[in-house]
C-alpha positions as CSV (number, residue, x, y, z in Angstrom):
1,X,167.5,123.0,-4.3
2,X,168.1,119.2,-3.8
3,X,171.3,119.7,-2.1
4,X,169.4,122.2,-0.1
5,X,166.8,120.3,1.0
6,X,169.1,117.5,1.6
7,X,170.6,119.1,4.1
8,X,168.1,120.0,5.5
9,X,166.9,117.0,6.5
10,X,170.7,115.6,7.5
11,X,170.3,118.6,10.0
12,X,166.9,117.6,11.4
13,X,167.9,113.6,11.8
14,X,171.2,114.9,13.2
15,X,169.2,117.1,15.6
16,X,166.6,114.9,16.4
17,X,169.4,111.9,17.1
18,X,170.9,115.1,19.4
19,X,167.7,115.3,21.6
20,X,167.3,111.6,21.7
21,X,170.8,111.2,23.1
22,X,170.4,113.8,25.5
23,X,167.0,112.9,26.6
24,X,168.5,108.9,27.2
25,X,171.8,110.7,29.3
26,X,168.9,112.9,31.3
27,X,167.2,109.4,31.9
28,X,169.7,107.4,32.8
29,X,171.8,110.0,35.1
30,X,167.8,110.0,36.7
31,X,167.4,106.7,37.1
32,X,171.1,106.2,38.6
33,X,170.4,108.4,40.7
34,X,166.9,107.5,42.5
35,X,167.9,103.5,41.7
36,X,167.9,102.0,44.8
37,X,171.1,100.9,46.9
38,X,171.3,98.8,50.4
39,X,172.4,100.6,53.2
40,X,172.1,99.9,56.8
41,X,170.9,101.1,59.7
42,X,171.0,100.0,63.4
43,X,167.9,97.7,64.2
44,X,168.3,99.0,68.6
45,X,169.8,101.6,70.8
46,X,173.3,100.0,71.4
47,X,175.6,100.9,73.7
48,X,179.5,102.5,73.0
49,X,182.3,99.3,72.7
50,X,179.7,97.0,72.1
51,X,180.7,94.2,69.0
52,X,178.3,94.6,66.5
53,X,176.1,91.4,65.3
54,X,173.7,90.8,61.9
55,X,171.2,91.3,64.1
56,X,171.5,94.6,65.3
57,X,171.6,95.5,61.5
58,X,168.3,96.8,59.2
59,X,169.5,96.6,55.3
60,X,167.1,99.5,53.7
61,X,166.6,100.6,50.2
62,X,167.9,104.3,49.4
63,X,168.6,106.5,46.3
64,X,172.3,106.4,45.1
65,X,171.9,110.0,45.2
66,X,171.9,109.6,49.2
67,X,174.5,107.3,49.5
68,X,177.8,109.4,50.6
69,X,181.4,107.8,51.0
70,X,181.3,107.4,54.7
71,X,178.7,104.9,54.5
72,X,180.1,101.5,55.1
73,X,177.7,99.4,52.8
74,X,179.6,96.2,53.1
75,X,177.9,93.9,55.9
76,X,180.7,91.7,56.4
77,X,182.6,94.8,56.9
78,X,180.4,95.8,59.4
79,X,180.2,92.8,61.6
80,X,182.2,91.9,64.1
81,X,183.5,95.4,64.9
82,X,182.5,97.5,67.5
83,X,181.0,101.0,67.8
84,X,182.9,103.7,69.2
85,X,179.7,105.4,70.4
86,X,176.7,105.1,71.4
87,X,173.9,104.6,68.4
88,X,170.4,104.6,68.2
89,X,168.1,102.5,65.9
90,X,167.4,104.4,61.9
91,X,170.7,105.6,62.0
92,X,172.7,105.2,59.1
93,X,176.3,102.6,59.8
94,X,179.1,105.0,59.0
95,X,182.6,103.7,59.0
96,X,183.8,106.2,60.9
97,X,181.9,104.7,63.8
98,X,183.7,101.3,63.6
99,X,186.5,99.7,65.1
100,X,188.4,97.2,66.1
101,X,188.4,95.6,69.0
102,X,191.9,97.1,70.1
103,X,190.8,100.0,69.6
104,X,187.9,100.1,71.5
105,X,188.6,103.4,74.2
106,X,187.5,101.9,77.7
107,X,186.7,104.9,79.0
108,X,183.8,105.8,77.3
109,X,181.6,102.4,78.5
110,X,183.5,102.4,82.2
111,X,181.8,103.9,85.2
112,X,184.5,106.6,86.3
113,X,182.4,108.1,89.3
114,X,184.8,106.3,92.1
115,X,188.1,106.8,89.6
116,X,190.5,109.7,89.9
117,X,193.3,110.4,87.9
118,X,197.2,110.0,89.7
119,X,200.2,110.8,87.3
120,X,203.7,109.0,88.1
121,X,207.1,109.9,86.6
122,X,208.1,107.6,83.5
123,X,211.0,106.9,81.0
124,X,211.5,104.8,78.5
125,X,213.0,101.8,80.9
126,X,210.1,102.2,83.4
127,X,207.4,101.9,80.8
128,X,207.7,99.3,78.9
129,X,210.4,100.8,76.4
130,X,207.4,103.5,75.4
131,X,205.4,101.0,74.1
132,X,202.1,102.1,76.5
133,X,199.6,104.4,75.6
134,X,195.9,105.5,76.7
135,X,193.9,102.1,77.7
136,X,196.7,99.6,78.4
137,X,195.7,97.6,81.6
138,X,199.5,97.9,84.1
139,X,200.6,95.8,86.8
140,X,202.7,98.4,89.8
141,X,206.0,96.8,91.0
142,X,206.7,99.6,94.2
143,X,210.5,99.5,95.1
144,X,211.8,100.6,98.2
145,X,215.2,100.4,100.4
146,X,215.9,100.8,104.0
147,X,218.8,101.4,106.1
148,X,218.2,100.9,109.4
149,X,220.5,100.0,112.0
150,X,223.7,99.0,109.8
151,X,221.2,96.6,108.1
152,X,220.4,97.9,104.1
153,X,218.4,96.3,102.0
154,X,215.9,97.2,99.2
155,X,213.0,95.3,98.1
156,X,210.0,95.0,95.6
157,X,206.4,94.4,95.9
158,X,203.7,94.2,93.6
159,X,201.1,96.8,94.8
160,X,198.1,96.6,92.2
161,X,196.9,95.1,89.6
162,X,195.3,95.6,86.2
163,X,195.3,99.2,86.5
164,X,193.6,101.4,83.3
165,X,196.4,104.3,82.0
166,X,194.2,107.0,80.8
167,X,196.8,109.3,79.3
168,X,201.1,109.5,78.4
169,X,202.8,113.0,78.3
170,X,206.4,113.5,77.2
171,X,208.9,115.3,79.4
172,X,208.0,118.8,79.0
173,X,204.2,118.0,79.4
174,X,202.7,117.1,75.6
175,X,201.2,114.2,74.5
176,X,203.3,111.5,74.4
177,X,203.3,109.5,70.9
178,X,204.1,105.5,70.9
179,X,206.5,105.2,68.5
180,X,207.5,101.9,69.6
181,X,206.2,99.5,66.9
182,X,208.5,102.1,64.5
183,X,211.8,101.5,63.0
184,X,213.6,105.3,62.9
185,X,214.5,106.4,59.3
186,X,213.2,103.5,57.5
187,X,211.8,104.6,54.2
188,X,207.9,103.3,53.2
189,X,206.5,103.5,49.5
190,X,205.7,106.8,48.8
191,X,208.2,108.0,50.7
192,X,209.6,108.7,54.5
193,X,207.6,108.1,57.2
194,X,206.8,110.4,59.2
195,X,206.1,108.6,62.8
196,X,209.3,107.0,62.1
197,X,211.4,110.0,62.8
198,X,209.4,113.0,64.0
199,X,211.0,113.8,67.4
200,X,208.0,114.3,69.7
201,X,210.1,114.4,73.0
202,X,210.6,111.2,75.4
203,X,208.4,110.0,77.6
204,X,208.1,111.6,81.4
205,X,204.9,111.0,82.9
206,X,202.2,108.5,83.3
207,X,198.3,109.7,83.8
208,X,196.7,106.3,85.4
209,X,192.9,105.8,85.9
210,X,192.9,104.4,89.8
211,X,190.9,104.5,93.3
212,X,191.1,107.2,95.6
213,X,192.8,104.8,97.7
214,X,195.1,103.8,95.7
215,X,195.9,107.7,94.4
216,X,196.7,107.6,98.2
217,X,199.2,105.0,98.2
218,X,200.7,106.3,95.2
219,X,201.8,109.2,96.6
220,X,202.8,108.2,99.4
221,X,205.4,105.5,97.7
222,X,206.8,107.9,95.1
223,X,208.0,109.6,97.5
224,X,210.0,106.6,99.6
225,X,210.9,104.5,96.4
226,X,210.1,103.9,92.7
227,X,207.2,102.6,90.6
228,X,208.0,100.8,87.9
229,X,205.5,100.1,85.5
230,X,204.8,96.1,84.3
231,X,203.2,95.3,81.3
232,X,200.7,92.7,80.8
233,X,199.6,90.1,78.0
234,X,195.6,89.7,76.7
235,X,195.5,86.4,78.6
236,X,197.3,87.9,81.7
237,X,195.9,86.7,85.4
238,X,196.1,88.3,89.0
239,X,198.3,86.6,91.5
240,X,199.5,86.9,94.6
241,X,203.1,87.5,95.5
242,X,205.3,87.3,98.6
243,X,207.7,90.6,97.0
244,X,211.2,89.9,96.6
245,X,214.2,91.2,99.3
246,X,217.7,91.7,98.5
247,X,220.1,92.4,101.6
248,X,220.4,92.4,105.1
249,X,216.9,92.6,106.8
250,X,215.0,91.7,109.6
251,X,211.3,92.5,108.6
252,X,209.2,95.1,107.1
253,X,206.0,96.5,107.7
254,X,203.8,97.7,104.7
255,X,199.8,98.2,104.7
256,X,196.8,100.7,105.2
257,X,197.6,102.9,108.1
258,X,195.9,105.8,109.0
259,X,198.9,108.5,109.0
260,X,197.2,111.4,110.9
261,X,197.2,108.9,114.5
262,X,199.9,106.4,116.5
């Protein structure tokens, strides 16, 4: 009977230890969840490719429980990027909304009512050895020859500046992927990288972001001559340039004309 009742009462400590145990998990899964953790909000409505400041951030109190992983919860990971939309004040910083500032997309914060979009031929030599892609800013070099009579020359002229390319397509008309900063083959930890040697087709065409006018001109010059395609540094400056000439010549004539009249 002793041994009995002696386990009985190992069974009910052992059960009541059970309860206890659970009941402290139940509590502290409970209070991990609804313990509070700092997020941030925006404090103001703020614009797409703006840089983002401390003050434009609200730290708030939530539950763990409605904290996700695409929160970004770290401020000094927040500031000093920029938003790659537009956002509104109370909503929640998400990392997917941050970048840097090279890779800030210009066309969502320009005003593109008086731009059109002109597409020029392209290859690797023309462009920069393919290292161009969507938002570069382009200098035009338009080169040109004349024969006239007995006299040849040809002759080179810068005919705009700063101008936005909005797209690259490959040869046979798909996006064109800049594989310039790659080296072909070369094997990274975890294995071969892909962007290294994935053929994606050369590059063949140029979309740029320009004027009407200067659409106009385009056109007009690809069809006389050849654009090649200048690249320009961060801290690059507009300048004017007399062209360059290389034969026999005499003069040229190159400006706005109306081509419809004499």
């Amino acid at each position: 009977m002793k041994k009995k009742r002696g386990k009985g009462i190992a069974m009910t400590f052992f059960s009541f230890g059970f309860v206890v145990l659970f009941v402290a998990g139940v509590y502290l899964y409970t209070q991990n969840q609804i313990d509070p953790t700092v997020a941030y909000e925006f404090a103001r409505e703020i614009p797409v490719n703006t840089q983002i400041e401390r003050s434009d951030l609200k730290p708030v109190n939530i539950p763990s429980s409605a904290v996700n992983e695409s929160m970004a919860l770290d401020i000094d990971e927040i500031v000093g990027k920029y938003n790659n939309a537009r956002v509104f004040p109370g909503q929640y910083v998400h990392r997917s909304n941050l970048v840097e500032g090279e890779e800030v997309d210009p066309f969502e914060s320009i005003d593109l009512s008086k731009l059109r979009k002109v597409t020029i031929p392209a290859n690797y030599v023309d462009a920069l050895g393919g290292d161009i892609q969507r938002g570069d800013r382009v200098d035009l070099i338009y080169v040109g020859s004349e024969n006239k009579d007995g006299k040849a020359f040809s002759y080179s002229r810068t005919v705009m500046n700063n101008v936005l390319v909005y797209a690259t397509n490959t040869d046979d008309g798909f996006r064109y992927v800049n594989r310039a900063q790659n080296i072909k083959g070369q094997v990274y930890e975890g294995g071969e990288d892909i962007n290294a040697s994935t053929e994606t087709g050369g590059l063949g065409s140029v979309t740029l972001a320009v004027t009407l006018e200067q659409a106009e001109e385009l056109s007009s010059r690809i069809q006389t001559g050849e654009i090649q395609i200048v690249g320009r540094f961060d801290d690059s400056e507009d300048y004017d340039t007399p062209g360059y000439i290389n034969g026999d010549y005499e003069q040229i004539f190159s400006g706005a004309g109306n081509a419809e009249t004499n």
